[in-house]
Backbone bond lengths (Angstrom), bond angles and torsions (degrees), N, CA, C in turn:
res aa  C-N    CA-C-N  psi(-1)  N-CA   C-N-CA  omega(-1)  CA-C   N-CA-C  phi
1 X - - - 1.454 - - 1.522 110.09 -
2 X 1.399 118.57 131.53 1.471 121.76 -178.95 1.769 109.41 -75.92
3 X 1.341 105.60 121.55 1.414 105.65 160.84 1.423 146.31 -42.71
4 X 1.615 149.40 105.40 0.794 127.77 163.47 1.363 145.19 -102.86
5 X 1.259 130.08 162.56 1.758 129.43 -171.20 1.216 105.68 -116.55
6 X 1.295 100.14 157.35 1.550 117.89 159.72 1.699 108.96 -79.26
7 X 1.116 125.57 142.99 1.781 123.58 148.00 1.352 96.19 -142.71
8 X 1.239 123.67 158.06 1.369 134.87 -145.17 1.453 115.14 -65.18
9 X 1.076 90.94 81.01 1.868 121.58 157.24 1.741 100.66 93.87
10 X 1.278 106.18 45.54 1.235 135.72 160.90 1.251 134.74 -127.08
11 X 1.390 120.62 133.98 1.160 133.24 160.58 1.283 138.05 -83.40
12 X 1.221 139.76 103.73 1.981 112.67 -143.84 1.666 94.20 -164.17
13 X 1.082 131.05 136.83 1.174 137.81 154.31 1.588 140.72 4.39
14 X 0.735 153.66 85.71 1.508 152.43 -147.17 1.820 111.93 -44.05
15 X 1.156 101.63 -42.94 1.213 120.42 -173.98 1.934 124.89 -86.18
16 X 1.423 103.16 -22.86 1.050 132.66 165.24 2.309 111.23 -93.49
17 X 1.249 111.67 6.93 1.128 111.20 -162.58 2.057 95.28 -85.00
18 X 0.891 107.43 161.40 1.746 97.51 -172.28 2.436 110.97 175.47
19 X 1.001 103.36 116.26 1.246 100.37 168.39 1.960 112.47 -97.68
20 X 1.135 73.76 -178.96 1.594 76.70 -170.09 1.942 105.14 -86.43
21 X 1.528 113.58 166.90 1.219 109.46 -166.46 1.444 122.51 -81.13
22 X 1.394 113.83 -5.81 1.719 128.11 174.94 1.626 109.03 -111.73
23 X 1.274 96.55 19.56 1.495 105.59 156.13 1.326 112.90 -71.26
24 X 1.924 100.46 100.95 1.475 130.51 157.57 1.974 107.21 -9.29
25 X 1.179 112.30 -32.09 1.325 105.26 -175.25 1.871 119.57 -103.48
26 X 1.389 95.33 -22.23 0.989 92.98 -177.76 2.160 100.74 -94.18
27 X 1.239 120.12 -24.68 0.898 123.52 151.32 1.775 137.47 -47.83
28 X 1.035 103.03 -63.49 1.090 101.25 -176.64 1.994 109.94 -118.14
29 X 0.953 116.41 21.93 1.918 119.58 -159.35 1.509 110.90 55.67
30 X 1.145 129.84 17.82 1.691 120.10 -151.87 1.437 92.23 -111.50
31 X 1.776 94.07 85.85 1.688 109.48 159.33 1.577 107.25 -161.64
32 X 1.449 109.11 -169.77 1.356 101.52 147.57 1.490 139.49 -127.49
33 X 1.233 118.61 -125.44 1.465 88.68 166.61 2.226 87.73 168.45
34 X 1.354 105.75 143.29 1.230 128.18 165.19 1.465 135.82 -118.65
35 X 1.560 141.81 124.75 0.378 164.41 -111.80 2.222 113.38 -146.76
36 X 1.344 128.85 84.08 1.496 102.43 -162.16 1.338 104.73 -136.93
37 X 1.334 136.38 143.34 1.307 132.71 178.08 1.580 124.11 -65.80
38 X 1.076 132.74 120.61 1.416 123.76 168.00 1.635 98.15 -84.92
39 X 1.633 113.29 156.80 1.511 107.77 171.60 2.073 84.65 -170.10
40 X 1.455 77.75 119.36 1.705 106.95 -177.82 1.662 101.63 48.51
41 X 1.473 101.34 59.34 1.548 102.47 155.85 1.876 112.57 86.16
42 X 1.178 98.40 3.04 1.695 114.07 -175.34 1.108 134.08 -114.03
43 X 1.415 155.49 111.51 1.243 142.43 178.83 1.258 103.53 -61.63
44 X 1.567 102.65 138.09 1.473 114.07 -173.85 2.035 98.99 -88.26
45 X 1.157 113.25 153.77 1.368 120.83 154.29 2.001 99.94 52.09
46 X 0.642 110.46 20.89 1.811 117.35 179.95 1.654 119.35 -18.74
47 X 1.334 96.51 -69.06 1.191 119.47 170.98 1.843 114.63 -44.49
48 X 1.621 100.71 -84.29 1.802 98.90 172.43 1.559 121.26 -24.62
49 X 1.603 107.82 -43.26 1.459 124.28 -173.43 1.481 102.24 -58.78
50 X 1.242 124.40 -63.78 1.235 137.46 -159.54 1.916 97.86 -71.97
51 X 0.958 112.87 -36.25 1.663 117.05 -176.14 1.414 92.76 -60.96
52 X 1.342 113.58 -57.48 1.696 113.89 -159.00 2.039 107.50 -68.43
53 X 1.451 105.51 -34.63 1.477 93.44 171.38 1.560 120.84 -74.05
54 X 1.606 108.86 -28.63 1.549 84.21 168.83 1.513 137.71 -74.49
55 X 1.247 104.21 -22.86 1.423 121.77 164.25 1.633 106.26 -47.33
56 X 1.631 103.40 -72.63 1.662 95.87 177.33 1.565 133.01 -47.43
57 X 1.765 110.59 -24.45 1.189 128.64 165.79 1.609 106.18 -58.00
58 X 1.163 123.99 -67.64 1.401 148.16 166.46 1.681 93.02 -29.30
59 X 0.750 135.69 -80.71 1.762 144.18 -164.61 1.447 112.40 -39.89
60 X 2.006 102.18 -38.43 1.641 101.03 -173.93 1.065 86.82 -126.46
61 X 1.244 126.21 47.28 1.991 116.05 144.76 1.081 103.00 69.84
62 X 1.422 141.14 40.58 1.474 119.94 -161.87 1.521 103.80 -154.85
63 X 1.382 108.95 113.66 2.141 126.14 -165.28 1.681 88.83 -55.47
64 X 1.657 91.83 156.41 1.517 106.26 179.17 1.734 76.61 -78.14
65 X 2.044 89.32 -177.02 1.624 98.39 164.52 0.941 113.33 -102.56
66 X 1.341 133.53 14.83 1.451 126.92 -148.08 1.726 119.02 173.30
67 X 0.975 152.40 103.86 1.531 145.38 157.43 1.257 109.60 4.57
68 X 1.319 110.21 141.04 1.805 113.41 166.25 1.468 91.77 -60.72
69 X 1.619 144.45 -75.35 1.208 133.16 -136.25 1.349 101.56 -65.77
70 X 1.728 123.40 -23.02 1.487 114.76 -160.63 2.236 83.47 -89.79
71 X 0.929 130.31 -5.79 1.737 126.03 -167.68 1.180 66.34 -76.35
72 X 1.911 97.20 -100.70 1.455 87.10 -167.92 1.387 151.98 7.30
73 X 1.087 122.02 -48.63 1.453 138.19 170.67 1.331 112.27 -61.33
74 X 1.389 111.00 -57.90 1.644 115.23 -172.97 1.398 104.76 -91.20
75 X 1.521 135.37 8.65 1.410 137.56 136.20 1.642 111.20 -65.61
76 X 1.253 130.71 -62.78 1.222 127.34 -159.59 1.808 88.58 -71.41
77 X 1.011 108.59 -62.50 1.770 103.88 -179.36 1.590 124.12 -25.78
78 X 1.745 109.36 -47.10 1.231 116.48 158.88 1.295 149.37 -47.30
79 X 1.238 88.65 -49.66 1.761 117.21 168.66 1.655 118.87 -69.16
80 X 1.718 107.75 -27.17 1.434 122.69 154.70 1.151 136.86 -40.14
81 X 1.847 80.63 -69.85 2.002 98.34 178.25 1.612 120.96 -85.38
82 X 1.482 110.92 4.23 1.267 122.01 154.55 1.870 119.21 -90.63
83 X 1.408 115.68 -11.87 0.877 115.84 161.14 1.885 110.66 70.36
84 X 1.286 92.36 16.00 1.819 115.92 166.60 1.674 128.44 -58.46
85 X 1.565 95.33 95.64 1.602 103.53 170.03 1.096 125.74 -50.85
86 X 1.753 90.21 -83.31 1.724 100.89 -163.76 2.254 72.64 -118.49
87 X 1.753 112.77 157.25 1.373 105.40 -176.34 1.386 96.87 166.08
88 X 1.558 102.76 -163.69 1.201 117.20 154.84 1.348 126.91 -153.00
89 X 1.621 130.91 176.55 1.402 115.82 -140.00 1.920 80.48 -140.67
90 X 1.271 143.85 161.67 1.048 146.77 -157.40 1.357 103.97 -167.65
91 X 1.465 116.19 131.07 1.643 121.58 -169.85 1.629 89.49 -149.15
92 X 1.440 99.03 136.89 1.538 133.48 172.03 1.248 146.50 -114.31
93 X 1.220 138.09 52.05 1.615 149.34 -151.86 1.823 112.99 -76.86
94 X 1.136 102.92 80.65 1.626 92.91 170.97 1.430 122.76 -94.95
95 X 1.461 113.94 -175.72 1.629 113.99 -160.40 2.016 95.67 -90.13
96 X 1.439 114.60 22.69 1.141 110.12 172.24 1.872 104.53 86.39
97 X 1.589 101.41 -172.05 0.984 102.91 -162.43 1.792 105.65 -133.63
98 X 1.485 113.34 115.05 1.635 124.21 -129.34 1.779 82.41 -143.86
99 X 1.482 112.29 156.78 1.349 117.02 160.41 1.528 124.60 -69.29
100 X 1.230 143.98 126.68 1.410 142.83 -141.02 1.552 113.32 -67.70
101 X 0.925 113.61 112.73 2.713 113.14 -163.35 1.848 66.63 -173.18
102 X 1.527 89.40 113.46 1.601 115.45 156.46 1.839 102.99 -57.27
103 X 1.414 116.62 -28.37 1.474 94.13 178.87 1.832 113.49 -79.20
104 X 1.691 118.39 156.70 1.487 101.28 161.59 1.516 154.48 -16.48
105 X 1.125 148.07 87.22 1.378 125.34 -157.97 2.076 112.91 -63.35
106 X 1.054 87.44 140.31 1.425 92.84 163.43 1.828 133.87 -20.22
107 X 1.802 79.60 -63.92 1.553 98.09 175.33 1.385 110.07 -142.87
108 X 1.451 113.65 122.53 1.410 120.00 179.36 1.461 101.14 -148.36
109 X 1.372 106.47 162.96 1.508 125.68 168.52 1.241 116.18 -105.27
110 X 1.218 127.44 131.90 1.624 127.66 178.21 1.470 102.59 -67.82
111 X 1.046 112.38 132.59 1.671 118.46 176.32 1.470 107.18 -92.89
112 X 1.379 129.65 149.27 1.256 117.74 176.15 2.063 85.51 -144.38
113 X 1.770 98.80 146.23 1.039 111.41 -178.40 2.231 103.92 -137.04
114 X 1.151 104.55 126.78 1.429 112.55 172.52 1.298 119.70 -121.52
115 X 1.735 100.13 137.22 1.880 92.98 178.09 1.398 83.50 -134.08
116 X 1.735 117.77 162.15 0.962 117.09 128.11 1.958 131.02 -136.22
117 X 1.005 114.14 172.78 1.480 115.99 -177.75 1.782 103.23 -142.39
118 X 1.502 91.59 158.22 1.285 118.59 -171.00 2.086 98.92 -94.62
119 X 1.306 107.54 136.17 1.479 111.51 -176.73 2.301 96.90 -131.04
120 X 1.461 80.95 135.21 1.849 122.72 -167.43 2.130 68.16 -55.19
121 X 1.451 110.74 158.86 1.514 125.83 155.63 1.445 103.01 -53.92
122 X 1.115 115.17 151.97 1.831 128.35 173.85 1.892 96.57 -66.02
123 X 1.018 103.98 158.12 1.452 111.81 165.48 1.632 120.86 -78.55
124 X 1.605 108.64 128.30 1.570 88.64 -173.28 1.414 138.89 -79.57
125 X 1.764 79.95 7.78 1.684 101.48 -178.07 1.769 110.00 -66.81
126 X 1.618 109.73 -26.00 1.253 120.71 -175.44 1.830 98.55 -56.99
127 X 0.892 119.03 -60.45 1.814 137.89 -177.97 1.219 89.72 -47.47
128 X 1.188 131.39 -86.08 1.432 160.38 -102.93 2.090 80.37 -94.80
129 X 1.448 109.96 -66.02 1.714 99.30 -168.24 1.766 102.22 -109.40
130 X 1.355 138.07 -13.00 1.068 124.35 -176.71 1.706 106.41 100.64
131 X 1.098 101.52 -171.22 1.448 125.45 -175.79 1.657 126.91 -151.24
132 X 1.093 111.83 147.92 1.608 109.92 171.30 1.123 111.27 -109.28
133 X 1.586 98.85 167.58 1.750 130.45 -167.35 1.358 100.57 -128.32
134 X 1.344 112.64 147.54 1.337 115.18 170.92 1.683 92.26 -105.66
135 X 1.708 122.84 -140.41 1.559 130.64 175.72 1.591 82.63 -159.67
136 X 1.213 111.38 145.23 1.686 125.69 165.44 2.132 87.39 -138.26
137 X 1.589 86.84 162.11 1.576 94.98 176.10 1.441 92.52 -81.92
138 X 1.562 108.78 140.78 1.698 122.69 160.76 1.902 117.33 -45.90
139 X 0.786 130.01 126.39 1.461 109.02 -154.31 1.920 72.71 -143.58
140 X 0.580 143.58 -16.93 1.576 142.73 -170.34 1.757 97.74 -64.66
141 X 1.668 117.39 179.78 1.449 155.99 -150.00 1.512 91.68 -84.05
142 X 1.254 117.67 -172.21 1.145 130.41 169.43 1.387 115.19 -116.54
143 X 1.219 135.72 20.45 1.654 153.31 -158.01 1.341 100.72 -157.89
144 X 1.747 107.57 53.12 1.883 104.67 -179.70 1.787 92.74 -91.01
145 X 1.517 119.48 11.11 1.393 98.55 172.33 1.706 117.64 -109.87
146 X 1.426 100.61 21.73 1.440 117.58 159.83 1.540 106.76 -91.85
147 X 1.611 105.10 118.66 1.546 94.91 169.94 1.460 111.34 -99.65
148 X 1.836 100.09 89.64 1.396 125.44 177.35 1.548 106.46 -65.82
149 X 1.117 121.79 -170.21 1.333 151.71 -175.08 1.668 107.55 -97.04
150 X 1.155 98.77 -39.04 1.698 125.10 -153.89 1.463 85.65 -83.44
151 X 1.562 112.76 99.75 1.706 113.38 169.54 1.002 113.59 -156.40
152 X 1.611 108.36 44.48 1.647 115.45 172.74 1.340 93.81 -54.18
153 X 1.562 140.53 -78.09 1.491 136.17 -144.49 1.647 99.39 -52.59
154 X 1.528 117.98 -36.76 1.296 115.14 168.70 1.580 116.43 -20.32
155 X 1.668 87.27 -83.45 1.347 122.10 -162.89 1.907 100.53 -44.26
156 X 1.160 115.67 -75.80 1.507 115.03 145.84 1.214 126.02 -2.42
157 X 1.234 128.88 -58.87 1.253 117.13 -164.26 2.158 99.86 -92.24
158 X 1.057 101.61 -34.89 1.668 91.82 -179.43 1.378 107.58 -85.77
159 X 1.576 127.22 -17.32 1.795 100.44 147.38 1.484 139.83 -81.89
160 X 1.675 103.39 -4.18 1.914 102.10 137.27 1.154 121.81 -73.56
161 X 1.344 133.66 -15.84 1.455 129.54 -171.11 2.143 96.37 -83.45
162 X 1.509 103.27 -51.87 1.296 100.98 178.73 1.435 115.30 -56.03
163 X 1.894 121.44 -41.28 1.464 104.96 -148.90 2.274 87.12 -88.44
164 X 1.303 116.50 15.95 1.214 98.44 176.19 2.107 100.89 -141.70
165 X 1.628 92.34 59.54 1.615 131.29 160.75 1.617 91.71 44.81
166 X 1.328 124.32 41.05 1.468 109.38 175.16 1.718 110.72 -127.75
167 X 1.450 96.88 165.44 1.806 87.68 -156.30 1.763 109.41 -78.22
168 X 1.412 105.19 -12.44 1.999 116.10 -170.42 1.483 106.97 -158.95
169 X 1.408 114.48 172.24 1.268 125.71 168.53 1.444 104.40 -116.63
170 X 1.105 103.27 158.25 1.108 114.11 173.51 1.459 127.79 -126.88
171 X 1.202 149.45 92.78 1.361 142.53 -130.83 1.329 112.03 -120.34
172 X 1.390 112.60 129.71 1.239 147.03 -142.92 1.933 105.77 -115.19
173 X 1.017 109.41 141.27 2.051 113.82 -153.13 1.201 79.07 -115.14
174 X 1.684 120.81 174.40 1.672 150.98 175.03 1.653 104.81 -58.22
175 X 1.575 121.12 -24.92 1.583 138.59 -176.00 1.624 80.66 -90.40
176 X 1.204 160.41 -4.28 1.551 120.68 -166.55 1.289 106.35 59.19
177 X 1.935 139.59 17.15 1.267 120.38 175.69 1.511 109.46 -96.97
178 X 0.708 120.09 149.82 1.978 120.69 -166.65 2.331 76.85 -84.66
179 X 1.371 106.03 148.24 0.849 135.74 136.96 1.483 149.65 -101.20
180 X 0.835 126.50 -88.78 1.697 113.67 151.47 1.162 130.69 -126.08
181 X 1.315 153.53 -165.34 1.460 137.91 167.32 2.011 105.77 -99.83
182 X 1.083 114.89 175.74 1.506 129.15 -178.87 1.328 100.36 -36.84
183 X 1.338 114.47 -66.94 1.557 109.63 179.70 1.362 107.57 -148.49
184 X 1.505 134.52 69.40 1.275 168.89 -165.09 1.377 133.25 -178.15
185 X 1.044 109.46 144.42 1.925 114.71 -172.21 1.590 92.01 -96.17
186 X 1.384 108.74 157.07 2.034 121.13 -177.99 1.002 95.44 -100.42
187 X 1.311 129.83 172.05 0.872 172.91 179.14 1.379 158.94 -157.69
188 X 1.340 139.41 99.49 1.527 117.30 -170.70 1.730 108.55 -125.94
189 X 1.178 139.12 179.35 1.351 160.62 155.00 1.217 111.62 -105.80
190 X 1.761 105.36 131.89 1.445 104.61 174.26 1.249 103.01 -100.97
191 X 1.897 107.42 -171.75 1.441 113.02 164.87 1.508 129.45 -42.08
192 X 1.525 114.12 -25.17 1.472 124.87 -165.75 2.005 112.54 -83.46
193 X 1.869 91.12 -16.69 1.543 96.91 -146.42 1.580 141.29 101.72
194 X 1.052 102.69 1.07 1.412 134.76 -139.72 1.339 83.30 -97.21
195 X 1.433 136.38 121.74 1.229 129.72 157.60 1.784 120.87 -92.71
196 X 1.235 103.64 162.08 2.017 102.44 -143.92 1.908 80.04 -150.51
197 X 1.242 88.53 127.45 1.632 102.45 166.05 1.476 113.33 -160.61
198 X 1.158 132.47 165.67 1.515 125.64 -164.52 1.750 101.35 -75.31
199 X 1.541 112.55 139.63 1.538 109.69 160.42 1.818 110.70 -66.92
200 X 1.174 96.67 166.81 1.568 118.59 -153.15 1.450 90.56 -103.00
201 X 1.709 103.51 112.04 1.796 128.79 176.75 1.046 112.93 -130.11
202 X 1.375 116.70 -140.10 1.652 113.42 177.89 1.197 84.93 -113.73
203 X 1.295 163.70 3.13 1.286 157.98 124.61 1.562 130.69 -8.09
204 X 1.343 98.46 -47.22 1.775 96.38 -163.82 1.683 82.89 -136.10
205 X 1.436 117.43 164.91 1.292 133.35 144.07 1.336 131.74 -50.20
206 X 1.441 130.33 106.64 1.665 109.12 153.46 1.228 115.01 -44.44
207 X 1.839 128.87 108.45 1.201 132.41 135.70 1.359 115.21 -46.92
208 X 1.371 89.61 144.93 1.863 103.95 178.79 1.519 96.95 -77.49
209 X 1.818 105.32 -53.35 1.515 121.92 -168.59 1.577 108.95 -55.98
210 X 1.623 120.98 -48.06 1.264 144.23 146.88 1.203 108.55 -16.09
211 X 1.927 123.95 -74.85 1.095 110.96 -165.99 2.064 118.57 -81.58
212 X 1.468 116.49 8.48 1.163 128.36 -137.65 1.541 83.54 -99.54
213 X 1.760 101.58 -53.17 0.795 124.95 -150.87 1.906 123.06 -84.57
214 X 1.530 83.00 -9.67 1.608 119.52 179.94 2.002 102.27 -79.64
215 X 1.139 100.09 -51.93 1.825 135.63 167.54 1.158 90.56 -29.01
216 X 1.230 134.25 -71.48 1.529 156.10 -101.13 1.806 114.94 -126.08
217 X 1.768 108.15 -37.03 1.389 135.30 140.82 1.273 113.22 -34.20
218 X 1.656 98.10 -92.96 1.152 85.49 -171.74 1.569 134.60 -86.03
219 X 1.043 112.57 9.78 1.824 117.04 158.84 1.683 123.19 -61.48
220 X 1.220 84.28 -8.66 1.877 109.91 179.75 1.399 78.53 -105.07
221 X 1.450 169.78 -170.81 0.775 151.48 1.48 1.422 123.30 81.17
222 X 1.530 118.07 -2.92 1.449 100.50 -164.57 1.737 107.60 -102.55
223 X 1.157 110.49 158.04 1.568 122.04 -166.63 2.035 94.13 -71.69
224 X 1.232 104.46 110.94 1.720 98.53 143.63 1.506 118.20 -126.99
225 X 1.281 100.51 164.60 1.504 135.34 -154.81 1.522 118.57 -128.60
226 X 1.161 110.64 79.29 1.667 101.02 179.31 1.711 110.48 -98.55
227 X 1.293 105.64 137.98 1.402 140.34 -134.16 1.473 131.47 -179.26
228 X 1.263 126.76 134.13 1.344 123.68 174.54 1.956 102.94 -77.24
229 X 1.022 94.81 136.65 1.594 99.81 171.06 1.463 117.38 -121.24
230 X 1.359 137.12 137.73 1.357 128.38 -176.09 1.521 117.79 -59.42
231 X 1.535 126.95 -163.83 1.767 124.55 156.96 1.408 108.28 -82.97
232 X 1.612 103.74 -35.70 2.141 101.33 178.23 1.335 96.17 -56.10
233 X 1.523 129.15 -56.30 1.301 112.28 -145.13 1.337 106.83 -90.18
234 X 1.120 124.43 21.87 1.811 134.76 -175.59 2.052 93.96 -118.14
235 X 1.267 104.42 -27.91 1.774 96.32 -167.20 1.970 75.73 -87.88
236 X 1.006 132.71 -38.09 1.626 118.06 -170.92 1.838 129.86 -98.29
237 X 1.617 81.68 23.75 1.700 98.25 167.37 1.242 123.25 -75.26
238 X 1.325 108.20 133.05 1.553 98.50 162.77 1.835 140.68 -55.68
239 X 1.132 89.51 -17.20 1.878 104.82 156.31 1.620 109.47 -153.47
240 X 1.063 95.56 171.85 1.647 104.88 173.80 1.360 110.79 -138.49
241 X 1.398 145.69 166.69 1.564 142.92 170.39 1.099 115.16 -172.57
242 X 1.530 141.87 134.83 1.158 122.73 150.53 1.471 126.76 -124.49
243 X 1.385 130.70 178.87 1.266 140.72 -164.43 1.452 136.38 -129.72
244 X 1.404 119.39 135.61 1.406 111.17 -173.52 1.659 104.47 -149.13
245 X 1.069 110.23 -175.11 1.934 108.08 163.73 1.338 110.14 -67.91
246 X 1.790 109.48 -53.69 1.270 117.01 -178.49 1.609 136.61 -82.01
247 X 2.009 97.53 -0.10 1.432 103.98 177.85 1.669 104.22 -116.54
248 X 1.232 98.41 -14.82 1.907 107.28 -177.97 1.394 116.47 65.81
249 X 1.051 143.10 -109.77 1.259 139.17 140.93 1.572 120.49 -107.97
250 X 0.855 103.44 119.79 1.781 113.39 -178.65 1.486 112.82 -131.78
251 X 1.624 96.48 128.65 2.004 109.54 178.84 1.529 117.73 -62.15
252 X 0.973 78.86 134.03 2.071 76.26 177.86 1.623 94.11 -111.34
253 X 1.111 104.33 131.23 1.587 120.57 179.91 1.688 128.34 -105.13
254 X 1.747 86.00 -17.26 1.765 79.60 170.74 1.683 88.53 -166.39
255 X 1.727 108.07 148.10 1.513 123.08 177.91 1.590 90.82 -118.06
256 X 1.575 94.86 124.86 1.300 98.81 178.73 1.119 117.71 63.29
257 X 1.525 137.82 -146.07 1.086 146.95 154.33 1.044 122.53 -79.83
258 X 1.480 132.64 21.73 1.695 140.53 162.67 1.399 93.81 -100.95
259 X 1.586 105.90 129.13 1.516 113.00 160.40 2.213 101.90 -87.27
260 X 1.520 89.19 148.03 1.190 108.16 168.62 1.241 138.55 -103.77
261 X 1.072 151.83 150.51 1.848 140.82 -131.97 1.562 106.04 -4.70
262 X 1.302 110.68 85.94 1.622 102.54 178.79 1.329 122.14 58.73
263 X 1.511 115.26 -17.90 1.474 105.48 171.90 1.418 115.30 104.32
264 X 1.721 107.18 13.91 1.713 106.07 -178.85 1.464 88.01 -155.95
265 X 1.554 108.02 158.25 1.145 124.83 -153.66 1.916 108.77 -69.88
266 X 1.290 122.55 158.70 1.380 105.84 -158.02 1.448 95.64 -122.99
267 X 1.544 124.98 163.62 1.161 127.66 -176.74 1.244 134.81 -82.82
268 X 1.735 112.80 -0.40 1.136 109.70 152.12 1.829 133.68 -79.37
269 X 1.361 100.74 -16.37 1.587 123.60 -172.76 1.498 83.47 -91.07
270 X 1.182 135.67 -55.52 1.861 123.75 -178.25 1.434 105.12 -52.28
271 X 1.706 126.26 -50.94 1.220 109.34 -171.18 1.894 109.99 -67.46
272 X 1.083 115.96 -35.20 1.263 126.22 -171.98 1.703 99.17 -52.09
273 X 1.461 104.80 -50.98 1.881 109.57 175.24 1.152 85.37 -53.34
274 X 1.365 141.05 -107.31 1.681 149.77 -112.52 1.950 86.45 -45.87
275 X 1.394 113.68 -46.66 1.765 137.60 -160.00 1.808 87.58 -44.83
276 X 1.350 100.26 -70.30 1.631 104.61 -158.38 2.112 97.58 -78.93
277 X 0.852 123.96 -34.14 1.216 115.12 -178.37 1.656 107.26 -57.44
278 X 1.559 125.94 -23.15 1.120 133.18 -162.92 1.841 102.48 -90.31
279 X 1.553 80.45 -35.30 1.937 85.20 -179.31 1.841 103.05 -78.92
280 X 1.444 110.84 -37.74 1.631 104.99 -171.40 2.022 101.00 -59.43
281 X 0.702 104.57 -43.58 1.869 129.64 161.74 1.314 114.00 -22.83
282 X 1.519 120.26 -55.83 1.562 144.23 -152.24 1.336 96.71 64.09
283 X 1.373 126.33 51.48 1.936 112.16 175.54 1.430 109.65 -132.68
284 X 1.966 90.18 12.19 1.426 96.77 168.18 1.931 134.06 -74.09
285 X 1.109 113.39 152.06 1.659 103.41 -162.00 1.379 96.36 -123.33
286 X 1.467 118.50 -1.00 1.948 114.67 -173.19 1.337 98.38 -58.55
């Protein structure tokens, strides 16, 4: 089946999909952009999603294109005519398409571009043994809680994580405090159970999965802690995990060359999976 996209207030072919070349975004990165799970035909978390792009809209001065109820629409429409089960759905808002002056243009239209695609089940080997992290230094902006466009250092840091066989980076500040990974929030467990992830600055991203999954803790009862944590005290946790739309919750088993809780995935990060797999589901009851 041929893919289709949105481009601004179009419906058109995947392959035929195309902005123009002084597109503000493709020019200069100056947009933003979302990111949301579909699972059995549904946008996951809709709402949070849509809160967090207008905010980021809000941050760089820059009009939605469109009403949440009318997005909405041409999200679920997408995810339709792609014929998307289980996947994910991808939205792009730039400052339009203007003659090239780093300052604002006068007059522009926000461009908005949507795709979505269908994604194979995760492997259960991911659950089942975990994953590794390497650490790169944080080298990114001071507005990492805009989810901009602008993610060269991103991009950077998870093709050192790939070309040295590990599944993320994890990036490390001037304090030695881990901040977040390439495109994932950290995580660790202490001795107590206690789950520990960085508080929310211009440092790290609000995760959706992050904040879902925070929801979801403590409705169980369990103690979290947001906090900067060092790399020692993340390689000498009793678990480690981190989170995304597209990673869900996944064990991290070793930083660097330190394995973490023994080196296999731990039972508070398993119950935390069964937690969000139940909410991506709707068979959640927190």
């Amino acid at each position: 089946m041929s893919r289709v996209a949105y481009v601004n207030g179009r419906y058109v072919p995947f392959a035929d999909a195309a902005v123009h070349i002084e597109d503000r975004g493709y020019q200069f990165a100056d947009g933003v952009y979302e990111v949301m799970a579909v699972r059995n035909g549904r946008l996951a978390d809709l709402e949070p999603h849509l809160d967090r792009l207008d905010r980021s809209l809000a941050e760089i001065f820059m009009n939605t294109s469109m009403s949440r109820r009318a997005l909405a629409v041409v999200l679920e429409e997408v995810v339709r005519r792609n014929r998307v089960i289980d996947g994910i759905i991808y939205l792009q808002m730039t400052r339009g398409v203007a003659r090239r002056d780093h300052a604002f243009p006068d007059l522009s239209k926000t461009s908005l571009v949507v795709t979505a695609r269908g994604m194979p089940p995760r492997p259960t080997a991911i659950l089942e043994k975990g994953v590794n992290v390497i650490t790169v230094p944080d080298i990114r902006w001071q507005r990492c809680d805009i989810k901009s466009i602008s993610l060269l250092p991103n991009i950077l840091a998870k093709q050192q994580a790939r070309e040295a066989g590990a599944y993320e980076a994890w990036m490390v500040d001037e304090e030695d405090q881990i901040t977040e990974g390439s495109s994932t929030n950290a995580w660790i467990v202490d001795d107590a159970g206690d789950l520990i992830t960085r508080h929310l600055d211009n440092a790290i991203l609000s995760g959706i999965t992050r904040m879902v999954v925070s929801d979801l803790a403590m409705r169980q009862q369990r103690r979290l802690v947001e906090r900067s944590f060092t790399l020692k005290e993340a390689e000498h946790a009793a678990e480690a995990f981190l989170t995304s739309t597209t990673s869900f919750v996944t064990p991290v088993v070793q930083i660097n060359d330190t394995p973490v809780g023994g080196g296999a995935p731990g039972p508070v990060t398993r119950a935390l999976y069964d937690l969000y797999e139940a909410h991506l589901s709707g068979q959640s009851t927190a």
